[in-house]
C-alpha positions as CSV (number, residue, x, y, z in Angstrom):
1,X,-22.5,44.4,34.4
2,X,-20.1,43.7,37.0
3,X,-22.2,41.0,38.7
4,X,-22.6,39.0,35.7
5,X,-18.7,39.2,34.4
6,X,-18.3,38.5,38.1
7,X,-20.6,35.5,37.8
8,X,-19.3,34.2,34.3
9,X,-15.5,33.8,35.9
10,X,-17.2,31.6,38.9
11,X,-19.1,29.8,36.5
12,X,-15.7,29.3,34.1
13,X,-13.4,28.7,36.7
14,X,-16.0,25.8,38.0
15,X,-15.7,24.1,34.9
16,X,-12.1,24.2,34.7
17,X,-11.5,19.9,35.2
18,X,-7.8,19.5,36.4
19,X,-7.4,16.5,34.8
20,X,-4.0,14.6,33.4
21,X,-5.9,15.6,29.4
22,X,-5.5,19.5,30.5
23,X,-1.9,19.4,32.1
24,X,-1.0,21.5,30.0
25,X,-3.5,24.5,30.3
26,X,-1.9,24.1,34.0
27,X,1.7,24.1,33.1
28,X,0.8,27.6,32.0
29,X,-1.8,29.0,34.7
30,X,-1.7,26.6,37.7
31,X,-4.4,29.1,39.3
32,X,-6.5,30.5,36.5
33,X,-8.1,32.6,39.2
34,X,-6.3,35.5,39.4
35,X,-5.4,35.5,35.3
36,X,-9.6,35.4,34.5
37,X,-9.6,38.2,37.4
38,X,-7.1,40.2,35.9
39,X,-8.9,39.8,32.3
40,X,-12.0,41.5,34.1
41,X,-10.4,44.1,35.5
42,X,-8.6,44.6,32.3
43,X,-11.8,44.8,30.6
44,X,-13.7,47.1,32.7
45,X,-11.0,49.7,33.2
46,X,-11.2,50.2,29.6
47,X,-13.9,53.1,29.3
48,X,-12.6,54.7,32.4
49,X,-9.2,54.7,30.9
50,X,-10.8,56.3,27.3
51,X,-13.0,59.1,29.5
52,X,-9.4,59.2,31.3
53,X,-7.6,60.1,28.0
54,X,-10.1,62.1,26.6
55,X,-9.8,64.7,30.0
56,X,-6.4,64.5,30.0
57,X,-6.3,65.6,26.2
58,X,-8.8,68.4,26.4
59,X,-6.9,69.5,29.4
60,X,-3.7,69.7,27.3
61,X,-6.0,71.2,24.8
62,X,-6.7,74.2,26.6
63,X,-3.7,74.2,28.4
64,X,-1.7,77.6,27.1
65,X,2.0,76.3,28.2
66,X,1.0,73.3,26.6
67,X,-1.0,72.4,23.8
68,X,-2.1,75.7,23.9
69,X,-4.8,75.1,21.0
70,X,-7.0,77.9,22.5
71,X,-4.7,80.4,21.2
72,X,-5.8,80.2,17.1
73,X,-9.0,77.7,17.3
74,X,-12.7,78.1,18.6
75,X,-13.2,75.0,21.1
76,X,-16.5,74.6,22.3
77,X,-15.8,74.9,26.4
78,X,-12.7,76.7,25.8
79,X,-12.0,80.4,26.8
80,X,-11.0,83.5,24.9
81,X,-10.3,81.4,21.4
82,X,-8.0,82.5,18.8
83,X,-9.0,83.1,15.2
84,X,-5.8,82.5,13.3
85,X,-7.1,78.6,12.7
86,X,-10.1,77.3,11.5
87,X,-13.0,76.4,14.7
88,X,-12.6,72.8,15.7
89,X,-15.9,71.1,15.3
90,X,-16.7,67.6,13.7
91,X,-13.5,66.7,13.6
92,X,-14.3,63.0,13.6
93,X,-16.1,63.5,10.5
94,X,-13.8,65.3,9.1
95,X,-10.5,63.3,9.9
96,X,-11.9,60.1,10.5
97,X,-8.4,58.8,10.1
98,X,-6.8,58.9,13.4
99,X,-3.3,58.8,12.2
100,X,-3.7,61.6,10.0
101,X,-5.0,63.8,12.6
102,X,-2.0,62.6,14.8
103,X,0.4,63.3,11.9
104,X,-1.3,67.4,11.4
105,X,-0.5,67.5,15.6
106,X,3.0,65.9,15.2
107,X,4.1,68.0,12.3
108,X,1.7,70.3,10.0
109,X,4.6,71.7,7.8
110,X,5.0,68.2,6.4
111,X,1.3,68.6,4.7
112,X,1.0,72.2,4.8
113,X,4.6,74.3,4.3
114,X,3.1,77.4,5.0
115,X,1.1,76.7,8.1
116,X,1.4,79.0,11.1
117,X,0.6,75.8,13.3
118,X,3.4,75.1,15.3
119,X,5.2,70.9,15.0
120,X,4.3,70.0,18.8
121,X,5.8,66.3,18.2
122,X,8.6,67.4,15.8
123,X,9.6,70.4,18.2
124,X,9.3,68.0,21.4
125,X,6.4,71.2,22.4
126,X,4.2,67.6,23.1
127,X,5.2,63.7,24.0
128,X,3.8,61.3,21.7
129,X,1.3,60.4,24.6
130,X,0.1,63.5,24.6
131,X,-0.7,64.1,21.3
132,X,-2.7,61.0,21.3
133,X,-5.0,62.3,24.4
134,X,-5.1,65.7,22.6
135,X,-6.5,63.4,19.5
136,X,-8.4,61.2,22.1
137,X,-10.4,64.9,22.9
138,X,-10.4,66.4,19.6
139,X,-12.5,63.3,18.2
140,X,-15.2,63.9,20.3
141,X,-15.9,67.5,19.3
């Protein structure tokens, strides 16, 4: 995959023509080299940065001075689960909304007044960053 991205930016920057019609495409990037590398580095970090988030969340997930999810919910991987909150399985089915699942993270008392789910974002118990990787790993259960 690499080869031919790798291939394709040779291939685009040969047919780049500096000519007095395209000034201004140079005005902007005098040496397109390094901006069509940086687009394919750009490109192929991607999936390592979503496999990234994903560990980071489930991490967090597990994590009992954290996220500490473990403590009332079933997780498949997870050890000594709690009971208190309902297993946490198909959630991309069921919340296929991400910012709806990010909102019952931030704040749960908002939807649910009587929840025993602590508000990680509203009680700064989580950043916003983390509740996203903790979504990030939650969708792929």
């Amino acid at each position: 995959m690499a080869f031919v991205l790798w291939n394709a930016s040779i291939a685009a920057i040969d047919a780049i023509d500096i000519t007095p019609w395209n000034d201004a495409l140079t005005a902007f990037f005098p040496t397109p080299v390094p901006f069509i590398l940086l687009a394919i580095a750009v490109g192929l970090a991607s999936p390592a940065r979503a496999q990234s988030a994903v560990a980071e969340g489930q991490k967090l997930a597990f994590d009992r001075g954290k996220g500490n999810c473990l403590t009332c919910h079933v997780i498949k991987g997870g050890d000594l689960p709690g009971t208190i909150g309902p297993e946490l399985k198909d959630i991309k089915s069921k919340y296929p909304d991400r910012s709806e699942l990010t909102a019952i993270l931030f704040d749960e008392t908002k939807r649910n007044p009587q929840t025993m789910m602590p508000p990680f974002g509203r009680n700064r118990i989580l950043s916003d960053q983390e509740i996203s990787a903790i979504v990030d790993f939650l969708q792929t259960l």
